[in-house]
C-alpha positions in Angstrom: 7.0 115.2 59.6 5.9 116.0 56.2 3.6 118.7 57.3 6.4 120.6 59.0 8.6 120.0 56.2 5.7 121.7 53.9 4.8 124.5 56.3 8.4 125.2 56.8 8.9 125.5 53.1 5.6 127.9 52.7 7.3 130.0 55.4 10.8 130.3 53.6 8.9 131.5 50.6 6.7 133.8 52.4 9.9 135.5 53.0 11.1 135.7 49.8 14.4 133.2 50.8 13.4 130.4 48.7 11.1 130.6 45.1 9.8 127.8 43.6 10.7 127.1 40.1 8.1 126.4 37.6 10.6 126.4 34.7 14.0 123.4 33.9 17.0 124.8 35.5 20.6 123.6 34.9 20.7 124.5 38.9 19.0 121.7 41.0 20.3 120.3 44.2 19.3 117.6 46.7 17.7 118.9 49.7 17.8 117.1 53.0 16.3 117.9 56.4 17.1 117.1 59.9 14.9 117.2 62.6 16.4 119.5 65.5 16.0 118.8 69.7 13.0 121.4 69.8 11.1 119.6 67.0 11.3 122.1 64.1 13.2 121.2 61.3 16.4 122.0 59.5 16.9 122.1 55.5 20.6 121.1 54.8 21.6 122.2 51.1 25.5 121.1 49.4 26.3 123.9 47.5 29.7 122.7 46.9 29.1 122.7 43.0 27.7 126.1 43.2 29.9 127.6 44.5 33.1 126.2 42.3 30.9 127.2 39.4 30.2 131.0 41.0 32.7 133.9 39.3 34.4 135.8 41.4 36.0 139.0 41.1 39.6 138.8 41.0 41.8 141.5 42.8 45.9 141.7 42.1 48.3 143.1 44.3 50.4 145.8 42.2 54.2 145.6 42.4 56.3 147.6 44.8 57.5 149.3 41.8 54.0 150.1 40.1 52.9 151.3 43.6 55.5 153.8 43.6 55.1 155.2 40.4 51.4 155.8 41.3 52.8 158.3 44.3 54.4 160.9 41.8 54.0 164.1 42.5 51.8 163.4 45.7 51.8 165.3 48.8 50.3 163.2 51.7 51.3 160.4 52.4 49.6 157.6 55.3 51.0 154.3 57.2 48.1 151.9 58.6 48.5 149.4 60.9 46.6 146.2 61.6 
């Protein structure tokens, strides 16, 4: 099991999905790996923490009334559906 864990991990960084870090990082999480039907091997990863940590951009909706201050003086207008 350990040598498919290892070759599996040489593969993924082959590919340039994983890197191995050298260096501390405040960024470290548990890794564990389930054995699937055909006999390869799966790596599971929580990135729960991660990912409440990640900045995201934040969009607002503008009010009717700024939205229709922004159509002075235009000459088309569109309707979209969904």
């Amino acid at each position: 099991m350990r040598d498919k864990i290892k070759n599996e991990l040489v593969h993924l960084e082959e590919l340039g999905i994983i890197a191995k870090v050298i260096v501390p990082t405040e960024w470290v999480n548990a890794m564990a790996m389930v054995k699937k039907k055909d006999g390869s091997v799966r790596f599971w990863i929580d990135l729960v923490d991660l990912n409440k940590a990640k900045k995201r951009p934040y969009y607002s909706i503008p009010r009717f009334v700024d939205a229709i201050s922004n159509l002075n003086g235009a000459v088309y207008f569109s309707k979209l559906g969904a």
